[in-house]
C-alpha positions, 0 to 999 in steps of 0.5 A: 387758448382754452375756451370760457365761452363762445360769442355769436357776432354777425361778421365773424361767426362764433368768437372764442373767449378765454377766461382773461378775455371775459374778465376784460370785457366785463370790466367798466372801462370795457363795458362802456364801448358797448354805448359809444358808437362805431361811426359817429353820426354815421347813423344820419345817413345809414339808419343801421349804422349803430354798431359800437366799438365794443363788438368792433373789438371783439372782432379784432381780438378774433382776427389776432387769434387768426394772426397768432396762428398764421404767424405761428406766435407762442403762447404768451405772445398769442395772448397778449396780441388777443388781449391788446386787440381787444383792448385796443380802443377802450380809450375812444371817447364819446362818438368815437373819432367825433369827439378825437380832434377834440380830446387830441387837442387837449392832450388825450389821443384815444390811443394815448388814453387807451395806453394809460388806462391799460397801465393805470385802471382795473384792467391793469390789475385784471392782466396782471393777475393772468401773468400779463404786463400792462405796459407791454399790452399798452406798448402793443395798443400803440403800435410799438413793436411787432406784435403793435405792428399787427394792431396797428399799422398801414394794413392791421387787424383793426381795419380788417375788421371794420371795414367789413363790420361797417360795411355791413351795417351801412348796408353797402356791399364795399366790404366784400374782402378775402380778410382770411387771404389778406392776413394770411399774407401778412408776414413781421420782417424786423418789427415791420409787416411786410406783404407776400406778393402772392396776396397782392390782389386781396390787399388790393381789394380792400385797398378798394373797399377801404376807398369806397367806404370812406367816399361815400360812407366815412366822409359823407358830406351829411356825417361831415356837416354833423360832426363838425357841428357836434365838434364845436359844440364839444368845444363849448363844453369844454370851455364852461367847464367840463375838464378833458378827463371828464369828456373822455370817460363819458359815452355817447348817452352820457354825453347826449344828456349833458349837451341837452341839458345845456341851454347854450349853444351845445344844447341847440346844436343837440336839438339840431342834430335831434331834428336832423335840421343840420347847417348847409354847406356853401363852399367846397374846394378840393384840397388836391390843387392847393398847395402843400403850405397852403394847405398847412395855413389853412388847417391853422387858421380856421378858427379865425377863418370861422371869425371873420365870417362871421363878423363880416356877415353878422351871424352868430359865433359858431354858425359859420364852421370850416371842415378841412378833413383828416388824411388818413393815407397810410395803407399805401406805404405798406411795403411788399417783399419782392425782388430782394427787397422792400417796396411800398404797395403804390410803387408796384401795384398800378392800382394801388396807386391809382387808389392813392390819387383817388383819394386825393383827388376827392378831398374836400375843404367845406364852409358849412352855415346854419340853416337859419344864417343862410340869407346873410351870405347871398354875397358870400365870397369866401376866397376874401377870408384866405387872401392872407393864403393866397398872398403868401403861398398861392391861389387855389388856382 
C-alpha cells in the first residue's frame, strides 16, 4: 500500500492512509461519523467519553492493515479488507447502537444500511473508480466471507479496537490487552476465524476487558436509563412524522436540534437528558432465573407491560419504560484449533466459561419511571403486570 498521509490517533500511533482510504474519508457519508458518537449516552457517566465512530473506523481499517499482514493477504484483498473495516459503520445512525433497536425495528439495521450505501452512494463510485466492487466490500461489512469474518465475528478487528478505544476514554484501566498478540493468533480455517491456542491467555484477556467494560461501562445503570428514555422518544418522532431513512441519515447534533425543537414528549425527554434530570429505576430482576420462554414473552410484551403501568398508576404514556437488554455473547463461540479439531473457547478455557456465566448472571430487566410519577407507585407491585408470564411459562422464582 503506498501511503498519502499519515493520521495521529491516541491509541494506534501513527495511521497510514492510502490515496483511496482519503478519498473514503472524505466523502459526506464518512464525514458524518465525525459527529455521531461512539457510546451513546455513555458520556453521563464518563464525562470523556465523546469519541465518534469516525476515529473508531480508523482504528479498525489500521487493525486490517496488521491482519492482512499477519495472514499475509495479496494485495487486492489486503485493500478491500483496509477499505471494508474503514467503512464498516458508516451505516450507524445517531448515538450509534442508541438509536438500533430503533431503526432495526423499522427495517434499517446499521449493518444493512452500511451495505446499501457502500453498493448505492458516492462511496460506491469513489471504490469503483480504485478498481474496487462495492458489493464485494459491502458483502465483507456484513460479515460474509473470510475476510467478512475478520470485520465482523465473535473475535474481529472492531472489538479489538473499541474495546481499547473505550477503554481509554472512559478512563478505566479494563482495556489493557495484547491486541497485537490476540490478532496474531487469529487464523481463517474455511471462512471461519479459528484461534491458535498458543494465544489462548491474550484471547482471555480481552474476553475479561470485554466483560468489565460492558458491567460497568456499556450496561451502566445511568446510560440504560438514558437510552431507554431517548429510545422512546425516537419513537415518537417517528410516529409524527420523521420517516426511518430521514432518522438514519442524521447525527447526534442534527437529530438533537430536531428533538428540542419539539414541543412534545421528544422535547421534555431532550430537556431531561440536557439536565441530567433522568427517571429512576424501581425494579430490577435478573434475566438468569427466568426461564428461556419467559424470557421471550417478556421481551414481546413490554409495550403493553409499559401500558398498564401506566393505566393502573395514573402516569402519563411514556414515563413508565421497561428496559430488557440486548445479549451480546458471541465471543464464547469462537472456536479454538487444537487436538485435531474445533472447539468453542468456553469448552477449553475454564475462564472463558466462567466469564460466559458472569455475564449472564448480571443481566438485568429494569422498570424505570420519570422522576416526577415516583409518588404514584409507592404500591408498585410489578410481578401484577407479567402474571400473564408467570401463568403460562413460570414465576421468576
Amino acid at each position: 500500500m503506498k501511503t498519502l498521509k499519515t493520521v495521529r490517533d491516541p491509541i494506534h500511533g501513527n495511521i497510514s492512509v492510502s490515496q483511496l482510504e482519503t478519498e473514503l474519508m472524505d466523502t459526506a457519508r464518512m464525514q458524518r461519523l465525525r459527529n455521531v458518537k461512539q457510546n451513546g449516552f455513555c458520556f453521563l457517566v464518563y464525562p470523556a467519553m465523546n469519541s465518534t465512530r469516525f476515529e473508531h473506523s480508523l482504528g479498525t481499517m489500521h487493525l486490517a492493515g496488521l491482519m492482512a499482514s499477519h495472514l499475509e493477504l495479496p494485495a487486492d484483498e489486503s485493500q478491500a479488507l483496509r477499505a471494508a473495516s474503514l467503512l464498516h459503520d458508516i451505516g450507524h445512525g445517531p448515538f450509534s447502537h442508541t438509536s438500533d433497536a430503533i431503526l432495526t425495528s423499522h427495517g434499517m439495521p446499521h449493518e444493512e444500511n452500511s451495505a446499501q450505501i457502500i453498493r448505492d452512494t458516492g462511496v460506491g463510485d469513489v471504490l469503483g473508480d480504485h478498481g474496487l466492487d462495492p458489493s464485494l466490500i459491502a458483502d465483507i461489512v456484513l460479515g460474509k466471507g473470510g475476510l467478512g469474518k475478520l470485520v465482523s465475528s465473535e473475535i474481529d478487528l472492531d472489538k479489538m479496537d473499541y474495546l481499547v478505544r473505550d477503554s481509554y476514554y472512559a478512563g478505566v484501566a479494563y482495556g489493557v490487552i495484547d491486541v497485537e498478540r490476540v490478532l496474531y493468533s487469529i487464523k481463517l480455517v474455511k471462512d471461519e476465524v479459528v484461534l491458535d491456542p498458543r494465544g489462548l491467555e491474550a484471547v482471555e484477556a480481552l474476553l475479561i476487558s470485554r466483560n468489565l467494560m460492558y458491567q460497568t461501562v456499556y450496561r451502566h445503570h445511568t446510560k440504560r436509563i438514558a437510552e431507554a428514555m431517548f429510545g422512546h422518544a425516537l419513537s415518537c418522532l417517528l410516529e409524527d412524522g420523521v420517516t426511518p431513512a430521514e432518522l438514519s441519515g442524521m447525527d447526534d447534533y442534527s437529530l438533537i436540534s430536531i428533538m428540542r425543537a419539539r414541543d412534545g414528549y421528544a422535547g421534555k425527554i431532550m430537556e431531561c437528558i440536557d439536565e441530567r434530570r433522568l427517571f429512576k429505576k424501581v425494579f430490577q430482576e435478573r434475566i438468569s432465573i427466568m426461564t428461556e420462554p419467559f424470557r421471550r414473552e417478556l421481551e414481546e410484551n413490554i409495550g403493553s407491560i409499559e401500558g398498564a403501568i401506566s393505566r393502573d398508576h395514573g402516569i402519563d404514556s411514556g414515563y413508565a419504560l421497561c428496559d430488557y437488554p440486548e445479549t451480546r455473547m458471541n465471543e464464547f463461540r469462537v472456536k479454538v484449533g487444537m487436538d485435531g479439531g474445533l472447539r468453542r473457547i468456553d469448552e477449553v478455557s475454564t475462564l472463558a466459561a466462567g466469564l460466559r456465566e458472569s455475564e449472564e448472571e448480571k443481566l438485568t430487566f429494569n422498570i424505570y419511571v420519570g422522576p416526577d410519577w415516583l409518588d404514584k407507585i409507592a404500591d408498585f407491585r410489578p410481578n401484577k403486570y407479567i402474571e400473564y408470564a408467570q401463568t403460562r411459562l413460570g414465576r421468576f422464582t
